[in-house]
N, C-alpha and C positions, 0 to 999 in steps of 0.2 A: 316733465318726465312722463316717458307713457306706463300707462298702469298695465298693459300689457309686460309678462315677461317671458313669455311663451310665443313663437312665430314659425311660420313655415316656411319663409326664407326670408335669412340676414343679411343686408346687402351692408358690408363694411368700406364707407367712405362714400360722401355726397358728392362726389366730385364729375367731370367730366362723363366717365363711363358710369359710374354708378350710381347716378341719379336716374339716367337715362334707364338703365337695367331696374333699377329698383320700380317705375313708374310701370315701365313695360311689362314687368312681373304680375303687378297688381291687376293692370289692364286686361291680362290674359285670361285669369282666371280668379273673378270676382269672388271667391270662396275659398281662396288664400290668403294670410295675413304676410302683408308682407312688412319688417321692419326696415329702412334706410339710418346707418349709423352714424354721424358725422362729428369730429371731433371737434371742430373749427362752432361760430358759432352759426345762427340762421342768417342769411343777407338780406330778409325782409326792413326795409325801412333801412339800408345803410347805404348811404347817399354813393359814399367813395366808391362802393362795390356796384351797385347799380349803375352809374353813371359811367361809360365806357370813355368818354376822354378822359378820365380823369385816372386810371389804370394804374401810371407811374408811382399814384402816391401809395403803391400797397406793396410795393419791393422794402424789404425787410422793415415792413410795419408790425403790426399787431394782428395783422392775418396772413401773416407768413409765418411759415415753420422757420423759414431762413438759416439753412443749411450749410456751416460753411465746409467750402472742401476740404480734403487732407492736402498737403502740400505735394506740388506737384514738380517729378523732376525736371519735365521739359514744359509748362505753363505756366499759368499766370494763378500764383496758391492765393491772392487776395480775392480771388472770386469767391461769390456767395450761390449756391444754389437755390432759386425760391421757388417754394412748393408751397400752395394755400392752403390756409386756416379757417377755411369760411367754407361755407352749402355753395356748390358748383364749382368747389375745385380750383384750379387751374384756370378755367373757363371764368371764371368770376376775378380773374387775376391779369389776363391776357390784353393783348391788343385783339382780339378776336379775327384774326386772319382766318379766312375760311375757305378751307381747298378740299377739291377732292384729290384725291391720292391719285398718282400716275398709274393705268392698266399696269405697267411694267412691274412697278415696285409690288402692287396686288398679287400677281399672277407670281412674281417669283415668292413668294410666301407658301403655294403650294407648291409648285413645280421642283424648286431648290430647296422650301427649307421643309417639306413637307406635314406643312399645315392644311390636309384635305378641307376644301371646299373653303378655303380664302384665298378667293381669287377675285377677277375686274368684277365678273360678270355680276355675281354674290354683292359685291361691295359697293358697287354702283345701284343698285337694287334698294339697297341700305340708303345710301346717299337720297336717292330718291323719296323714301320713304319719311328721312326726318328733317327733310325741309321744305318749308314753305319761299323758294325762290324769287328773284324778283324779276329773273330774267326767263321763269317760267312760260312756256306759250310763246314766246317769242322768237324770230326768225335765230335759229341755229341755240335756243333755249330749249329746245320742245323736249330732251332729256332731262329735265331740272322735275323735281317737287313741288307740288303747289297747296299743298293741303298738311304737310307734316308740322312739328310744333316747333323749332327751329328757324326763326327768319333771317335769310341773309339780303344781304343789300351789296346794292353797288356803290363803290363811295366814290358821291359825287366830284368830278375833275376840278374845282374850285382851287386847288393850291397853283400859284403864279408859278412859284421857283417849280415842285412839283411837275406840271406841264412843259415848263422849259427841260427840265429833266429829260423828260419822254422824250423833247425834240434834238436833245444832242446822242441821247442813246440813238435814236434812229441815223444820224450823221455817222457815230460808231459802229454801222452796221449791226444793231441792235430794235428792232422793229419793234412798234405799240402790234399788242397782242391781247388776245380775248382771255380772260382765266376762266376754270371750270367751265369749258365749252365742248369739252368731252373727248377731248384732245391733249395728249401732252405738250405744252409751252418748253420746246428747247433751246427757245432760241427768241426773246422777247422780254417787252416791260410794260406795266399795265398800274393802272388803279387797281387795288384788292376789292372783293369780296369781301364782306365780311359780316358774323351774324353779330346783327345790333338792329334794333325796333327801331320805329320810325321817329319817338320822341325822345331819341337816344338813350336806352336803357340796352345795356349788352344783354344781350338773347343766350347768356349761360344756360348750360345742363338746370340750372336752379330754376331760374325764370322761366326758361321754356318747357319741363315736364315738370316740375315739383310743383311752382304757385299755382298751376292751375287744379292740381287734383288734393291741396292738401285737406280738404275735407271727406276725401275719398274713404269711405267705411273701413274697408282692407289695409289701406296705408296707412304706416307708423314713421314715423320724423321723431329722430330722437339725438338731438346736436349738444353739444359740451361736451361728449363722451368719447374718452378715447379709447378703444379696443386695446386690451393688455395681450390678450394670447387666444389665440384658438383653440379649444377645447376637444382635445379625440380620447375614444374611448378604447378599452383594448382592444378593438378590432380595427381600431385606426379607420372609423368613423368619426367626422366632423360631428358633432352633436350642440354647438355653440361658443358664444364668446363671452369671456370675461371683459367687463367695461370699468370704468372709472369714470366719477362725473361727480370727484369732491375734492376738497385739497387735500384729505389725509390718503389718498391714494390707495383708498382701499374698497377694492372690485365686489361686481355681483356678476351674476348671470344671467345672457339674456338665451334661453335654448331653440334649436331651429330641428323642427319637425322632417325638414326637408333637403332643404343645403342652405350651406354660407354661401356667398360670393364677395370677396376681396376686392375690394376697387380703391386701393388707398394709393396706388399711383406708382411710378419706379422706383421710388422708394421706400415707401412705406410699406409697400405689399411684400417685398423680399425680407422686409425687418421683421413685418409682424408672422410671418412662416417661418423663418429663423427662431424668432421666440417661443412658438410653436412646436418648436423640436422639427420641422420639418429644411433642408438645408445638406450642407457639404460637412460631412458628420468630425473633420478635421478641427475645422473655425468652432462648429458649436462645441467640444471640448475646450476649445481655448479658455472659452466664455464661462463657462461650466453649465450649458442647456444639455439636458438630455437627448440625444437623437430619438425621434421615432421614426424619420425614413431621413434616410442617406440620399439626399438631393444637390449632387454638385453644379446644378448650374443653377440654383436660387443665389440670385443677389450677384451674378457673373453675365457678362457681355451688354453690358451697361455703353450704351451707346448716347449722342448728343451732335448737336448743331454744335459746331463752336465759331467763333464769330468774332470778327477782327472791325476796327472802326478807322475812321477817316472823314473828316470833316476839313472844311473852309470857312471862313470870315464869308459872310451874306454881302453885297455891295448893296442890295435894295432893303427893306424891311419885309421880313417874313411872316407868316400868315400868324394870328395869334387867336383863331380860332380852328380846331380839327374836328375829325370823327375820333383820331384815337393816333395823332401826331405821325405813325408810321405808314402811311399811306400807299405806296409804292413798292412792288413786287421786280426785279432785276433778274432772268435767267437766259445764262448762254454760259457756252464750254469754253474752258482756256484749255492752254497747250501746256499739260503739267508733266509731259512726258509720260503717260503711262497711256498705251493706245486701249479703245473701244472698252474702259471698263466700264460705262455704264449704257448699255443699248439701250438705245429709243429715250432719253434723258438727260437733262443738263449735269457738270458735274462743279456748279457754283449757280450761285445765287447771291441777293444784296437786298436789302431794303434802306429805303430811303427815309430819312428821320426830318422833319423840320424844327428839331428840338436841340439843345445841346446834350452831350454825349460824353460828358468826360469822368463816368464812374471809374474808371480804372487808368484815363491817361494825366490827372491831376498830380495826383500822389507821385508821378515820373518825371515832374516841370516840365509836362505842355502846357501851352498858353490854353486858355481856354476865355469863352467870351458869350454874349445869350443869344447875338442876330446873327446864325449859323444855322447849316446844315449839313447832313453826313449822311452816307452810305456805308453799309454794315455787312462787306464780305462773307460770306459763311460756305461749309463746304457739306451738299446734301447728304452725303454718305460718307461719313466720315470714315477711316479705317480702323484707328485705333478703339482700344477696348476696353473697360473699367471693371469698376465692383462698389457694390455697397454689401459691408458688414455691419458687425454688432460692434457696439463698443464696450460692452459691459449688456451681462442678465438681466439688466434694469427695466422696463419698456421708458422710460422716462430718461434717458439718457439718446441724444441724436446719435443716428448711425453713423458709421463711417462712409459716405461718399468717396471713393477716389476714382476722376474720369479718367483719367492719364492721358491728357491732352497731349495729341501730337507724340505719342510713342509709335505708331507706327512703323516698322523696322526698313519699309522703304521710304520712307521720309512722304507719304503721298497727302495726307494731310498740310504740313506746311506747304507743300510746293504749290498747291491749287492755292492757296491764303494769298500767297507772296504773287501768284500771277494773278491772283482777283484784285489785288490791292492796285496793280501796272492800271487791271480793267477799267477799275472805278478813276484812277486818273486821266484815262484816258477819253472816258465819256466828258469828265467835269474840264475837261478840255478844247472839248469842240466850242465851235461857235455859239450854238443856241444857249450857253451859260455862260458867257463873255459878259453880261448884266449884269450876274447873280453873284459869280465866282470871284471870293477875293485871295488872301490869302490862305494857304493848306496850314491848319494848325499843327495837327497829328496825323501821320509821321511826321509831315513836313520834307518840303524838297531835298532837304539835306540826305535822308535815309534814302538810299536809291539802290543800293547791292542786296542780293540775296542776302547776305547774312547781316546786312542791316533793317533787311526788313523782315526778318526771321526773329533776330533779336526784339526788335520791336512785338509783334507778334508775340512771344514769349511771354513778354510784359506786363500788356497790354489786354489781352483777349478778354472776351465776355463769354456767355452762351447765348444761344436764342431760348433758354430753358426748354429744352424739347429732350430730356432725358426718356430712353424706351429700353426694352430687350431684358429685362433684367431676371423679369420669370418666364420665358420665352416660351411660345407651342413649337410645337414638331409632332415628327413622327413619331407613332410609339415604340421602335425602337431606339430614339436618342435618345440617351442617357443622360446629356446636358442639356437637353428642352425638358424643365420640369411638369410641362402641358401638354397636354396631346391635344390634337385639333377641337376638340370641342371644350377645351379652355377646363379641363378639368386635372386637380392636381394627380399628378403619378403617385402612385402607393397609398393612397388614401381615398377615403369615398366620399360623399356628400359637402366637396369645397373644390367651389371652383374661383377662377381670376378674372377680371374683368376690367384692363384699363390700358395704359399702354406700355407695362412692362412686358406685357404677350406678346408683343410684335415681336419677331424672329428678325428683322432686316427695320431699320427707321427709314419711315420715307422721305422722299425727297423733297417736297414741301412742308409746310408748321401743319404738325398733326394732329391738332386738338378734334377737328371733325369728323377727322378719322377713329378719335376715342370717341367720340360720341356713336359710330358706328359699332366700335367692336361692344357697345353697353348692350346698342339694338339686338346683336347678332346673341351677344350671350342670353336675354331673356327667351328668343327664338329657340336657338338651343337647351336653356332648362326647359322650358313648354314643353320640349319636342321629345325629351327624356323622361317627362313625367310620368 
């Protein structure tokens, strides 16, 4: 516990963006204290967590919050949502896919959703700044980072099936393509990038800014504590947090001189602002929280990857060693009927699993078996819309998630699923996987009509855990972006957000590096207000 309780800025939640923000903070100005709050516990010495093959074992472990959803009218209600319970978040949870964000999706953030000054140019900048590359200096690298605390890697083409993948996609007319090469990929398949060290320790928010500076005079690390409510005063000044870090549930105070920053994630940041009294002044009655400001779009436009699966019987045996089993990145456009809605971008995607896949198609009697592998449709920009509430004035009560998968009123969500799902058989068709390719487990050839594989779909679905939008920026005249561009909350002073409920629009690739950006961009921005 730090003996510290007095700070000049709180950074709530170790995770993704706010490890990065919290280090950055301290780095700036050596004469600020700054505290990092994390409920989860520290990942120093925890094998599961440091060790990026080994990822899968931490879906509804003991460092997951593991969230289940509300039941859902047109999806799949046995999903679980998993959000970490551990220093670096998400990132300490992932398969560390590592992308920079498409110029496109950047640039509409200011242009459409009017988040002044997040844009390519700004965010690439950023990109740059927090990695250490490996394709840095290299012919068509020479925009990569070589010196930031972030190392990503290329992972090595070593998987057989993997390779043969790549070789029938290209028969598909689906061509090997370069990722984060400073280009958008609309149309290609590739090995990922991804941040993980060279003796396989994933390169988390944790490990990449926090281990290195925890001796750092200024910084405070302060993990088992979960923030109860943010603290304002009658001027509707932030002034600090009430924590918890006992079994009897009964808080202190840690106070912040200066500002808070939120970084508890898409969920957790809309819950504990909610708690807060800050929210849609309607819900917090329900609940019986006092309003202090009437914020209707905390905890609304909850957006997600959602992600449909597809697997075959292996004919060869498959690899039984990975970097982190999901190896393979899949992007080009189907014909889902809906013309040019996303310029300059793909509007599907897939990765490819050498693992088996059957969380959600067992409990339905598909076969399932272990020498397999699958491709995992998902639709980058989903349309439909969600919400996480309160369920109760408790903070120790989970919030209500509800994605509302596949509501979308033109049906555009399912229809790109159901022509990615055509996609991926029709790659795993070609020649170059005539070796590999045995029988289709799930769906299985039998399902082949839109509405059998709509159904299926329903059933069946997953996420890529990429929930965002939830405390969105905007312009300071929108009323439902509870942010204004500099990530600071509307109607109150010294609290601002920091992770990736801020995104106004979810990008088109897994976004975890992009929270690591928006941590960078937020300490920039407290500096720059100071």
């Amino acid at each position: 516990m730090a003996e510290n309780q007095e700070f000049d800025y709180i950074v709530v939640g170790g995770g993704s963006s706010g490890a990065a923000a919290a280090a950055r903070l301290s780095e700036k100005d050596p004469e600020a204290q700054v505290a990092l709050v994390e409920a989860g516990p520290d990942d120093a010495g925890i094998d599961e967590v440091l060790q990026l093959n080994r990822w899968m074992e931490l879906l509804e472990s003991g460092y997951d919050w593991d969230y289940q959803i509300e039941p859902q009218e047109n999806g799949n209600s046995f999903m679980r949502m998993a959000r970490a319970k551990v220093m670096g978040g998400c990132s300490s949870h992932n398969s560390c896919i590592a992308f920079w964000a498409p110029a496109e999706d950047l640039d509409e953030w200011e242009s459409v959703h009017g988040a002044a000054g997040w844009n390519a140019e700004n965010a690439f900048r950023l990109y740059r700044q927090l990695e250490t590359n490996e394709d840095a200096g290299t012919p068509g690298g020479e925009h990569h980072g070589d010196s930031g605390p972030v190392h990503l890697m290329n992972i090595p083409p070593k998987d057989p099936c993997g390779n043969a993948l790549l070789d029938a996609c290209e028969q598909a007319g689906i061509p090997r393509a370069r990722f984060n090469a400073g280009e958008t990929v609309t149309n290609g398949a590739s090995f990922f990038q991804i941040n993980r060290q060279a003796d396989g320790t994933r390169a988390s928010s944790s490990v990449s800014y926090v281990h290195p500076i925890r001796d750092r005079e200024n910084f405070h690390l302060i993990t088992g504590a979960q923030v109860k409510r943010v603290l304002l005063d009658e001027g509707l000044r932030a002034t600090g947090v009430e924590i918890v870090d006992n079994a009897f549930g009964s808080p202190r105070t840690l106070t912040a001189r200066r500002e808070i920053v939120l970084s508890a994630g898409a969920v957790d940041t809309p819950k504990l602002l909610m708690l807060s009294g800050i929210g849609p002044r309607e819900h917090l009655e329900e609940v019986g929280v006092v309003t202090a400001v009437d914020s209707p779009g905390v905890g609304s436009h909850l957006q997600d990857h959602p992600e449909a699966v597809i697997q075959w019987e292996a004919r060869k045996p498959m690899v039984q060693d990975s970097t982190q089993w999901w190896e393979i990145g899949i992007f080009t456009s189907v014909d889902a009927g809906f013309d040019d809605e996303l310029p300059g971008r793909p509007n599907f995607m897939m990765h490819y699993g050498s693992v088996n896949f059957d969380m959600h198609t067992l409990r339905r009697g598909f076969p399932s078996s272990e020498n397999v592998f699958c491709l995992t449709p998902n639709v980058p920009h989903a349309r439909s819309r969600g919400t996480v509430r309160l369920r109760s004035l408790d903070f120790r009560d989970k919030p209500k998630v509800d994605p509302r998968y596949f509501t979308d009123e033109e049906g555009y969500d399912m229809k790109v699923m159901i022509e990615g799902i055509r996609t991926a058989r029709r790659i795993a068709e070609q020649p170059a996987l005539a070796e590999w390719r045995g029988a289709e487990q799930f769906p299985g050839q039998d399902l082949q009509s839109d509405e059998e594989l709509a159904d299926y779909v329903r059933e069946t679905h997953n996420t890529v855990y990429h929930p965002v939008g939830t405390v969105r920026m905007g312009a300071d005249d929108d009323a439902l972006s509870p942010l204004d561009s500099r990530l600071r909350v509307k109607g109150v002073t010294g609290l601002r957000v920091a992770d990736a409920s801020v995104m106004p629009e979810i990008t088109t690739v897994n976004p975890n590096i992009t929270c690591f950006m928006i941590g960078e961009r937020a300490a920039e921005l407290i500096a720059e207000d100071a």
